[in-house]
Backbone as a chain_set.jsonl record, in Angstrom:
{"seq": "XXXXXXXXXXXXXXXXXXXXXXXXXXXXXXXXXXXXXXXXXXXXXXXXXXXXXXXXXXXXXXXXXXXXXXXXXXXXXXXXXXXXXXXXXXXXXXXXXXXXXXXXXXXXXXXXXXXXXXXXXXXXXXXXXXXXXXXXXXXXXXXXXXXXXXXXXXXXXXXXXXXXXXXXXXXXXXXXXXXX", "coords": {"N": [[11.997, 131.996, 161.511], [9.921, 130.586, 160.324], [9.544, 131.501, 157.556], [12.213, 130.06, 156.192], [11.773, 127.558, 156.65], [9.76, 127.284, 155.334], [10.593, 127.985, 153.033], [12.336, 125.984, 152.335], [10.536, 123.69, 152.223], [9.481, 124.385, 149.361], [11.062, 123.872, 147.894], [11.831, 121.906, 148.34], [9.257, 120.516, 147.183], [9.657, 121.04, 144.894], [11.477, 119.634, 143.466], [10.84, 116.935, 144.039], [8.626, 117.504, 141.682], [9.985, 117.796, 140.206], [11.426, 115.865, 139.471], [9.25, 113.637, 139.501], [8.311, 113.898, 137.206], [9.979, 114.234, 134.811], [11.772, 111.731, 135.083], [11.89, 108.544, 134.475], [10.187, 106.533, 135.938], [10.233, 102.998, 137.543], [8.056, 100.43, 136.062], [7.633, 98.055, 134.564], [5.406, 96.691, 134.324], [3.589, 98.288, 132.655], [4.547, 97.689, 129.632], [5.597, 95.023, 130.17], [2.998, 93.777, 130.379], [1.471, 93.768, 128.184], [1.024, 91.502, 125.188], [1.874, 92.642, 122.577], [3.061, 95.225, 122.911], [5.0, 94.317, 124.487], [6.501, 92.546, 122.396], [6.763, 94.431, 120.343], [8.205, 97.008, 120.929], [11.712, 98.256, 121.852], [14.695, 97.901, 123.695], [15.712, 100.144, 122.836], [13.302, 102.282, 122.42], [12.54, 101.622, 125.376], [14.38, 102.762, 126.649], [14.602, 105.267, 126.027], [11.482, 105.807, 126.68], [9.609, 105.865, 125.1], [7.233, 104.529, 123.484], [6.559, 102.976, 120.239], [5.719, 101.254, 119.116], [7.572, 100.277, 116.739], [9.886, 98.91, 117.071], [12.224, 100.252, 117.234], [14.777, 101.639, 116.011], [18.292, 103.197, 116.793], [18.836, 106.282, 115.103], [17.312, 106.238, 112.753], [14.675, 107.437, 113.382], [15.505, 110.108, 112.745], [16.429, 110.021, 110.514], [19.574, 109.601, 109.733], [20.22, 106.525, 110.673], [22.041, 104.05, 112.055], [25.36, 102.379, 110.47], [27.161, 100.545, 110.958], [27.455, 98.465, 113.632], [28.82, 99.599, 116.451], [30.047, 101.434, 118.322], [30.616, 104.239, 117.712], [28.848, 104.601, 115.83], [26.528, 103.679, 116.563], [26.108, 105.598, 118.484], [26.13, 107.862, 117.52], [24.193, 107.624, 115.862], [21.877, 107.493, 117.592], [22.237, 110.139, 118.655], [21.708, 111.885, 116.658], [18.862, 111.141, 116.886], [18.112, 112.822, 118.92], [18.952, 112.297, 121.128], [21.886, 113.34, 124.036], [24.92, 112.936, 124.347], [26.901, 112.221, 127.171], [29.138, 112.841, 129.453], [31.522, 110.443, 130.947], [32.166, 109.937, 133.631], [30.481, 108.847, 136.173], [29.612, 110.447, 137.645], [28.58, 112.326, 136.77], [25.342, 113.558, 136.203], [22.153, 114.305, 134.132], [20.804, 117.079, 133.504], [18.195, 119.856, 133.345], [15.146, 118.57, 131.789], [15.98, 115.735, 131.842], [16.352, 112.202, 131.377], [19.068, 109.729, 132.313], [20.727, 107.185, 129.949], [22.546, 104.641, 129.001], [24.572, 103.227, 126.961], [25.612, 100.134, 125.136], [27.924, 97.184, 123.993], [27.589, 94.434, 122.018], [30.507, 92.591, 120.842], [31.568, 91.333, 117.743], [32.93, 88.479, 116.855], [30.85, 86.452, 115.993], [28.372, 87.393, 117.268], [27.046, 90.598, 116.814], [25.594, 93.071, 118.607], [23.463, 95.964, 120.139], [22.893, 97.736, 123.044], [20.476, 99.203, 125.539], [20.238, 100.961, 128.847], [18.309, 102.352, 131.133], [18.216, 105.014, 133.568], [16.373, 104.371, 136.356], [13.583, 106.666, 138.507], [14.142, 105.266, 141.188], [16.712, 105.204, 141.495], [18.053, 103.021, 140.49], [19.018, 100.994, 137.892], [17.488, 99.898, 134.819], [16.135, 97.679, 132.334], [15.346, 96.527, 128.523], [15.327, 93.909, 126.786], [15.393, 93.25, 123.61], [12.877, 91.74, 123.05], [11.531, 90.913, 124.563], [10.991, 91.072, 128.385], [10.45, 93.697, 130.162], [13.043, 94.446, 132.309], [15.076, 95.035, 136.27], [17.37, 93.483, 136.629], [20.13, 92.524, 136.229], [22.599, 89.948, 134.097], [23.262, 88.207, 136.092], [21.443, 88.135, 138.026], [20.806, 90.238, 139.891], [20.408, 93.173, 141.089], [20.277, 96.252, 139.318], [23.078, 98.313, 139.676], [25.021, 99.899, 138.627], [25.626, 100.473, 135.036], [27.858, 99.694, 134.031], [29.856, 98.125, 135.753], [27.886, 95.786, 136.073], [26.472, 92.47, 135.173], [26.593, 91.703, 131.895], [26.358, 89.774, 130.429], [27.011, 88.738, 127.078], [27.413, 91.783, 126.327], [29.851, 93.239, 125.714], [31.627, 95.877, 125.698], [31.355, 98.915, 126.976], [29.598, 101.731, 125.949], [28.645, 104.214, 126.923], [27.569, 106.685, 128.554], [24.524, 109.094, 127.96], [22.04, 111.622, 127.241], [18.154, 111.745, 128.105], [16.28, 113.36, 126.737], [12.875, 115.338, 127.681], [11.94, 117.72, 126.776], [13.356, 118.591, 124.411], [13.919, 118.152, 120.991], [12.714, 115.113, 119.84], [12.547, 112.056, 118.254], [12.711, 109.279, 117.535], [12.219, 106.27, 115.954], [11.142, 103.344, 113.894], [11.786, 100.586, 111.497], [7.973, 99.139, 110.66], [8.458, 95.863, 112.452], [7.435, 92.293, 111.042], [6.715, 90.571, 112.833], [4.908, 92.615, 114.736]], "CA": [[12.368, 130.683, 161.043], [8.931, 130.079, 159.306], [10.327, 131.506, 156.298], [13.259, 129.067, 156.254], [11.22, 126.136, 156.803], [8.867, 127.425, 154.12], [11.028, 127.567, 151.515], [13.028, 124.904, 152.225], [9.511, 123.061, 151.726], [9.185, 124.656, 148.595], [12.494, 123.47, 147.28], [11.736, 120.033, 148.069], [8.562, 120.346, 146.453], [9.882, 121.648, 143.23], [12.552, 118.755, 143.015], [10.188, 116.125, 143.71], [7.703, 117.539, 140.812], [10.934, 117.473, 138.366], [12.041, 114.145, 139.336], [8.154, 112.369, 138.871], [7.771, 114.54, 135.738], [11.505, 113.928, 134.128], [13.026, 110.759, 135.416], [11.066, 107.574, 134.368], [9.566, 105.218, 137.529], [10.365, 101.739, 137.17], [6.996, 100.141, 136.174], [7.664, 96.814, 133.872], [3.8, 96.42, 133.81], [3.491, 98.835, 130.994], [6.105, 97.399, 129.014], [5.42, 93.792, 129.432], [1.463, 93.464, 130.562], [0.534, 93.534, 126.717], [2.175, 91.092, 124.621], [2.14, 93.301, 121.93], [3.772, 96.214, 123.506], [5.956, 94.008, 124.601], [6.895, 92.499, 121.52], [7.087, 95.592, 119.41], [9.147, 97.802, 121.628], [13.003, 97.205, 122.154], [15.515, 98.486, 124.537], [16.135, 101.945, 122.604], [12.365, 102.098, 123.062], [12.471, 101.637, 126.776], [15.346, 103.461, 127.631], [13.925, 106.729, 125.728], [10.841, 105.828, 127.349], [8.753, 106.283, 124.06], [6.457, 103.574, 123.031], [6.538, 102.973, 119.032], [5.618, 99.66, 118.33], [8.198, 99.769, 115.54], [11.211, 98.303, 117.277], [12.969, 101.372, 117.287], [16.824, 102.168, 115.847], [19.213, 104.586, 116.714], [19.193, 106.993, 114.014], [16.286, 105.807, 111.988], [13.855, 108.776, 113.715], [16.064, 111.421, 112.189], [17.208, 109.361, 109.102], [20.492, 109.147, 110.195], [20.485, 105.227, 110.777], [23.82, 103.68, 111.994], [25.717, 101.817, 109.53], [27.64, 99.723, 112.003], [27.535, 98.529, 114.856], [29.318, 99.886, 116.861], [30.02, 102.487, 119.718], [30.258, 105.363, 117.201], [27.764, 104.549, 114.547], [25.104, 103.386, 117.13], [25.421, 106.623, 119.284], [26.171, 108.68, 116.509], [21.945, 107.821, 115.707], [21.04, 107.993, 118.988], [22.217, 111.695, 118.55], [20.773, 112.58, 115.453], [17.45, 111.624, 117.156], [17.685, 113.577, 120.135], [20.118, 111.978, 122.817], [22.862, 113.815, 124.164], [26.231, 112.231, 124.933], [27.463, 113.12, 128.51], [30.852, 112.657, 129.925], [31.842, 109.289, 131.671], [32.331, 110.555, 134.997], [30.495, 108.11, 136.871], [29.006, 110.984, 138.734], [27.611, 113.52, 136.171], [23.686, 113.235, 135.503], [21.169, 115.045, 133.042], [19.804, 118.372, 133.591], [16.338, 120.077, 132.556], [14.049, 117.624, 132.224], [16.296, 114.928, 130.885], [16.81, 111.06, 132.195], [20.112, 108.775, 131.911], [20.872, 106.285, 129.967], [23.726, 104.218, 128.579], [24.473, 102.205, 125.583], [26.809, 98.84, 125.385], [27.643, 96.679, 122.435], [28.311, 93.163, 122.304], [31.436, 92.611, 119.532], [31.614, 90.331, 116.792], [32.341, 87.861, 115.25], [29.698, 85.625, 116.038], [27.45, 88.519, 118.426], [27.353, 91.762, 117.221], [24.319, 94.049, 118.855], [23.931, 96.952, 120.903], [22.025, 97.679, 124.029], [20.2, 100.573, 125.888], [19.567, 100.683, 129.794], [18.243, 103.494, 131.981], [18.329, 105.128, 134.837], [15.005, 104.729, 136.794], [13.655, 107.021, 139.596], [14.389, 105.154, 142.182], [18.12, 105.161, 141.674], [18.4, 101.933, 139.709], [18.849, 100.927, 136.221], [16.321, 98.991, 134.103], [16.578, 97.685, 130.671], [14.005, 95.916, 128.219], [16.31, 93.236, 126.108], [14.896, 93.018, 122.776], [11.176, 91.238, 122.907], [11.406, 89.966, 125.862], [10.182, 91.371, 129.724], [11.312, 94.964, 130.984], [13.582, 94.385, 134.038], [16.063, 95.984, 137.012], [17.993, 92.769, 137.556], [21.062, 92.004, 134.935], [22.257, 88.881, 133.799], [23.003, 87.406, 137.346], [19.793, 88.263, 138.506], [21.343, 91.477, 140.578], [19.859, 95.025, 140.717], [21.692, 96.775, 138.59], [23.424, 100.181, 140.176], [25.958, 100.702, 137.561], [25.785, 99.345, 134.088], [29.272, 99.789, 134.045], [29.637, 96.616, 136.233], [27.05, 94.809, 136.031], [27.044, 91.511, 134.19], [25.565, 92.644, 130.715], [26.384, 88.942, 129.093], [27.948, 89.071, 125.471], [27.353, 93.214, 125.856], [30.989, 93.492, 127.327], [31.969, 96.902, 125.204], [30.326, 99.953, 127.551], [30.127, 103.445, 124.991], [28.647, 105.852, 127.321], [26.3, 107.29, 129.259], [23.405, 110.179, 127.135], [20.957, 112.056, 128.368], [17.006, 111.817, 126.818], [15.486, 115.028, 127.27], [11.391, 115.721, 127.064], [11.507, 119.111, 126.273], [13.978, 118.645, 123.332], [13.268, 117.397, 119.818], [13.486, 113.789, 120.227], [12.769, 111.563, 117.033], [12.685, 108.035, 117.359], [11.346, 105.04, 115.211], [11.988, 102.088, 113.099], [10.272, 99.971, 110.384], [7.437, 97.961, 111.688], [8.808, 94.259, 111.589], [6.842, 91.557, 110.357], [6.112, 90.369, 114.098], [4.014, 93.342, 115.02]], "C": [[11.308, 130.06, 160.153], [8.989, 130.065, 158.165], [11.247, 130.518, 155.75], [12.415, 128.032, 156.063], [10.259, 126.513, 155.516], [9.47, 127.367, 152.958], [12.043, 126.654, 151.03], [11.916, 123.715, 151.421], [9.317, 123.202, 150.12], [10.078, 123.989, 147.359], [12.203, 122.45, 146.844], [10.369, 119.704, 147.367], [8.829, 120.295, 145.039], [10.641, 120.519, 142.73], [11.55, 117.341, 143.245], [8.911, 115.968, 142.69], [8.573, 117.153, 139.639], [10.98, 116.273, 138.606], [10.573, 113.384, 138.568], [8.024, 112.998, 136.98], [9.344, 114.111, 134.519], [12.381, 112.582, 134.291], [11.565, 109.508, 135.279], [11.406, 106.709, 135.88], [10.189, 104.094, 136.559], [8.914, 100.437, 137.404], [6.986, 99.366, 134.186], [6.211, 96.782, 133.469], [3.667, 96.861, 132.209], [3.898, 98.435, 129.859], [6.134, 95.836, 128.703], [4.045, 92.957, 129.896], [0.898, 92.608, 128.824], [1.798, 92.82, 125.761], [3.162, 91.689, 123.408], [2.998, 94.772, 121.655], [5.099, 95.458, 123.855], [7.311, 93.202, 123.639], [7.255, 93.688, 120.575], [7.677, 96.783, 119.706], [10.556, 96.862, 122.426], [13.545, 97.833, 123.405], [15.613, 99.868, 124.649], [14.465, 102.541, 122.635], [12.217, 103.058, 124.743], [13.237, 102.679, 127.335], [15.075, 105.155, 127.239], [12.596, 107.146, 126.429], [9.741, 105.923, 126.509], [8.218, 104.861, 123.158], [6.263, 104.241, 121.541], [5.721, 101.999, 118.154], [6.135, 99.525, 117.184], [9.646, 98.979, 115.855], [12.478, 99.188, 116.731], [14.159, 101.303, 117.102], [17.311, 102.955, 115.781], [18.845, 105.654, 115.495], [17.702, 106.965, 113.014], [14.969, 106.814, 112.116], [14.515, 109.763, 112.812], [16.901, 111.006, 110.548], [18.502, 109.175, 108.818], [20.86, 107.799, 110.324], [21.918, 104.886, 110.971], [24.367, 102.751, 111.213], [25.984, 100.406, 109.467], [27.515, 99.411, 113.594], [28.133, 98.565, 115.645], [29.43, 101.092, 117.677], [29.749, 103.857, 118.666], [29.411, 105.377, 116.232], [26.582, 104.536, 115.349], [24.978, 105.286, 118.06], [25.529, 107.697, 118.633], [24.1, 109.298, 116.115], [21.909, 107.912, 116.872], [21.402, 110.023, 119.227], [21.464, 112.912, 117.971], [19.171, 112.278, 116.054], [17.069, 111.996, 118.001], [18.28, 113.864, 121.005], [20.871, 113.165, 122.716], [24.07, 113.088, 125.032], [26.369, 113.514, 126.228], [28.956, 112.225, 128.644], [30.725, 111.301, 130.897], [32.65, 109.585, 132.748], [32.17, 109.46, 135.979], [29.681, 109.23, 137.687], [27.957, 111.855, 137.959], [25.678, 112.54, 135.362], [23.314, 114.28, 134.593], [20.787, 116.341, 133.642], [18.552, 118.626, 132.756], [15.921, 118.795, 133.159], [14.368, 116.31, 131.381], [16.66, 113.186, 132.187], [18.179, 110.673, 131.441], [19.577, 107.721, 131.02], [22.276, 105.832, 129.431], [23.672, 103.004, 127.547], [25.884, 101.158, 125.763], [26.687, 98.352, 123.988], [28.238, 95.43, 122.641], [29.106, 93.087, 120.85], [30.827, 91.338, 118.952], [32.944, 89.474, 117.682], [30.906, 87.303, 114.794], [27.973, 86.913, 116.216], [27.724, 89.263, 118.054], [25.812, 92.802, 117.463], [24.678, 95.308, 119.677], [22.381, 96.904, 122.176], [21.543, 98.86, 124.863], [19.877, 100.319, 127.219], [19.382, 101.912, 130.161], [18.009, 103.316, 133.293], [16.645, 105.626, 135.462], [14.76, 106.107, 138.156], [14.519, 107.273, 140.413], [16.077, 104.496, 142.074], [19.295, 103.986, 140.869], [18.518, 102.073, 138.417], [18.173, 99.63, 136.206], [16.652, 98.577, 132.827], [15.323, 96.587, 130.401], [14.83, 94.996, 127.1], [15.15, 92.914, 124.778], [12.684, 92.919, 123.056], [10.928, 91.199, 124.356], [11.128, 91.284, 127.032], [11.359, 92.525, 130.085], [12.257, 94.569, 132.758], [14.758, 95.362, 134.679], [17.089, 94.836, 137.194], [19.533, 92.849, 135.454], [21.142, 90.318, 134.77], [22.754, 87.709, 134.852], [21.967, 87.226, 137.859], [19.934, 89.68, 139.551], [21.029, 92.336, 140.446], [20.868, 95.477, 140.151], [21.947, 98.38, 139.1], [23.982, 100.866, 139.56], [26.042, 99.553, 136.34], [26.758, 99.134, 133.448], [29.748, 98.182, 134.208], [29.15, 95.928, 136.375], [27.097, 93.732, 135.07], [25.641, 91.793, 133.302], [25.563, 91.403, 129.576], [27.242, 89.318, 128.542], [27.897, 90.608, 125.897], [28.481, 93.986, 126.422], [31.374, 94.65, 126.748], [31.368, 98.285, 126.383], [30.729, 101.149, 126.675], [29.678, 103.975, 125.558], [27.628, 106.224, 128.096], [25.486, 108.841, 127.854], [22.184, 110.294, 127.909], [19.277, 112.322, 127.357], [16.593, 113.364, 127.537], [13.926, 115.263, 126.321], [11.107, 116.858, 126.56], [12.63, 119.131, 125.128], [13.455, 117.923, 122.203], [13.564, 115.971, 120.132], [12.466, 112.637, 119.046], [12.93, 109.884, 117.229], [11.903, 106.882, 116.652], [12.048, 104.029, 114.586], [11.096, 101.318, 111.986], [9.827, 98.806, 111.027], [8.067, 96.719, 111.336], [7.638, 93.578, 111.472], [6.185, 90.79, 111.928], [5.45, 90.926, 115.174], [3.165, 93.735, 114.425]], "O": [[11.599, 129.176, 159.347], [8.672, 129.085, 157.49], [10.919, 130.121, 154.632], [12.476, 127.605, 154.91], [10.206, 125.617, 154.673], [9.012, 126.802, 151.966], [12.503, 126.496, 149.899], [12.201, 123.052, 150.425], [8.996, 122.169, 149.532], [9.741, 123.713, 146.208], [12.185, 121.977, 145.708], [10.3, 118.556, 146.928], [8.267, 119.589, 144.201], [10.531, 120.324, 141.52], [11.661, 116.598, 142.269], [8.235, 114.941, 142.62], [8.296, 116.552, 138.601], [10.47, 115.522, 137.774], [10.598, 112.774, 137.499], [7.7, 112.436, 135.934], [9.182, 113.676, 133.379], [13.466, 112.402, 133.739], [10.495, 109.627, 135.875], [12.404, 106.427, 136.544], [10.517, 104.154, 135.374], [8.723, 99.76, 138.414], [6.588, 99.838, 133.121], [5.903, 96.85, 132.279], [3.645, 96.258, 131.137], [3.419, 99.06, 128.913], [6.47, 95.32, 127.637], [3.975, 91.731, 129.815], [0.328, 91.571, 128.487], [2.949, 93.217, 125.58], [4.36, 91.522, 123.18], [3.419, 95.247, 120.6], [6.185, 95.942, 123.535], [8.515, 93.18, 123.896], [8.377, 93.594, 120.076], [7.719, 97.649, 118.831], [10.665, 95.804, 123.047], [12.711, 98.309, 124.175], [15.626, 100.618, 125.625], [14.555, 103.696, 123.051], [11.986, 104.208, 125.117], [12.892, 103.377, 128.289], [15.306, 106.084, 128.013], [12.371, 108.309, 126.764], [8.693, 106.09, 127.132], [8.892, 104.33, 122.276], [5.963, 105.419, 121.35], [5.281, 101.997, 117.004], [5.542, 98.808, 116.378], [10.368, 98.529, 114.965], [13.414, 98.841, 116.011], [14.823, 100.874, 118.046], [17.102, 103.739, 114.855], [18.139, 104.881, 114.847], [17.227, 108.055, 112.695], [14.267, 107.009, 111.123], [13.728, 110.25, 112.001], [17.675, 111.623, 109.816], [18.779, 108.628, 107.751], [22.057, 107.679, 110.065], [22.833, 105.299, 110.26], [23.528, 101.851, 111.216], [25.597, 99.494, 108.736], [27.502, 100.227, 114.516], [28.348, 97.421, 116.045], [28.476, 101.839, 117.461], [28.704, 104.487, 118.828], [29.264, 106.488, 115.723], [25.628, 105.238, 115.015], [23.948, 105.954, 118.154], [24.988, 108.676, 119.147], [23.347, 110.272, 116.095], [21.927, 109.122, 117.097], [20.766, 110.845, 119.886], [20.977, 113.995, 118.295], [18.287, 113.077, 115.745], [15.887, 111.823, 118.3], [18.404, 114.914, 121.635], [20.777, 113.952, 121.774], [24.007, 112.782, 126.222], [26.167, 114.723, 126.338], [29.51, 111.301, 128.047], [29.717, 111.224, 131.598], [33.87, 109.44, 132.67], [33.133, 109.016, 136.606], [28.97, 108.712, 138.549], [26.805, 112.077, 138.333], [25.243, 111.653, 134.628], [24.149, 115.131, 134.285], [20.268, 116.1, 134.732], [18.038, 117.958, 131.859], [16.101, 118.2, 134.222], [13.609, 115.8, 130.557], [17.048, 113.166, 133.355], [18.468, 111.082, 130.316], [18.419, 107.309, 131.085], [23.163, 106.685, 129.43], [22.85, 102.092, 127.453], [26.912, 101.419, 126.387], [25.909, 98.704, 123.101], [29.251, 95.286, 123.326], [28.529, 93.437, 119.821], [29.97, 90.579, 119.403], [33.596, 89.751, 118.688], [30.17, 87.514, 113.83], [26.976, 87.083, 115.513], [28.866, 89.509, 118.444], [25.108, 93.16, 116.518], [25.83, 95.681, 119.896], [21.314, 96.29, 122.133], [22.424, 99.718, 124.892], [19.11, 99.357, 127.256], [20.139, 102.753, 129.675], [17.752, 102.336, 133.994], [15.975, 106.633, 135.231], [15.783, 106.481, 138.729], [15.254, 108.226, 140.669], [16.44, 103.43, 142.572], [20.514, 103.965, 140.701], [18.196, 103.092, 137.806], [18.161, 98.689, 137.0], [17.526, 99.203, 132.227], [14.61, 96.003, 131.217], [15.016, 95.786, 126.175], [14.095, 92.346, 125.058], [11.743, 93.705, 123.163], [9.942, 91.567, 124.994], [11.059, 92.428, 126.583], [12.576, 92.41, 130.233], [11.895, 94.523, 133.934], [15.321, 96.235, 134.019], [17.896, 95.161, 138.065], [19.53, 93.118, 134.253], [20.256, 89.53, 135.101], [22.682, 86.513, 134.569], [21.555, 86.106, 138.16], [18.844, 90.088, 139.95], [21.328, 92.716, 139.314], [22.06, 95.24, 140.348], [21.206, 99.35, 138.939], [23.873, 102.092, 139.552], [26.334, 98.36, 136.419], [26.754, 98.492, 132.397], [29.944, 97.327, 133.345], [29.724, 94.985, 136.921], [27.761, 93.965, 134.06], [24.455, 91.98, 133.572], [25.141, 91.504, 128.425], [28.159, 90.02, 128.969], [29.088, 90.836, 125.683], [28.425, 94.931, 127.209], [31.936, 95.039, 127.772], [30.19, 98.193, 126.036], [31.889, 101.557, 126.608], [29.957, 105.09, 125.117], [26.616, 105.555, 127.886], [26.214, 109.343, 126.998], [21.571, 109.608, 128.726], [19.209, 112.888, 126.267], [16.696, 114.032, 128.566], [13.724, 115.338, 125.109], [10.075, 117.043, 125.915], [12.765, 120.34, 124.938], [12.569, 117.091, 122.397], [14.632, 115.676, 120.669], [11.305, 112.656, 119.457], [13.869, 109.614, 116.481], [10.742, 106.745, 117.039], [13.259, 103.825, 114.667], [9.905, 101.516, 111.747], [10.428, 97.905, 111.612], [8.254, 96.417, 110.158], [6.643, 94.224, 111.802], [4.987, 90.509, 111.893], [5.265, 90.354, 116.248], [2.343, 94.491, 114.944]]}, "num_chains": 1, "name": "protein.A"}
């Protein structure tokens, strides 16, 4: 039975080295300690997990840029610089060494943006809204478990869940703005 128990150990070792190494913690500090970090990194940023300080856009890493805004233009760039669209399951996650995330879009007329949250660790989702302070709560103040349902504000469109992956090419940037 030592065997058994040994490599059961081994298992659970191996899956708790992928998870810290592949699945971003949820650790705001980083993100909104420095004002400057926190100003000059956005959502698509955060949810890739890749500090730029250019205020990062879809597409704009791979020169792709989206046109519109909208579900297929915005994740269209998020493709070209790396992501990978997954299936809206509700159950399916990332493989390798890739984290969740999911993109939303608030419509026009008045509002039209788009939005990036991920999936942390510890089972939650996080998001970093423009300038402003990395958080887990949405716009009730509620942990967010699914950003499906969660109240997302104006961002009532949901396009999808994508998966970032560290060991794939992954391409992201934007032009510095004038407030970094």
């Amino acid at each position: 039975m030592s065997w058994l128990s040994d490599f059961i150990r081994r298992i659970i070792e191996a899956v708790v080295q992928w998870i810290s190494r592949c699945i971003p913690q949820y650790e705001p500090a980083i993100w909104n300690n420095d004002t400057y970090v926190r100003r000059c990194n956005n959502c698509y940023n955060y949810a890739c997990n890749i500090r730029t300080d250019t205020f990062a856009q879809p597409g704009f890493g791979s020169g792709n840029q989206y046109q519109q805004i909208n579900c297929g233009d915005v994740g269209a760039g998020a493709v070209a610089d790396g992501l990978a669209a997954i299936p809206d399951d509700g159950n399916c996650g990332c493989r390798d060494c890739c984290h969740k995330v999911a993109l939303v879009i608030a419509p026009g007329p008045y509002v039209t943006d788009f939005h990036w949250y991920r999936l942390d660790r510890d089972g939650k989702w996080s998001h970093k809204p423009g300038q402003t302070a990395a958080r887990n709560t949405d716009n009730s103040g509620n942990l967010i478990t699914d950003p499906r349902t969660a109240d997302r504000g104006p961002y009532t469109v949901f396009c999808g869940f994508y998966c970032v992956c560290k060991e794939r090419r992954l391409t992201i940037g934007g032009s510095k703005p004038s407030w970094c």
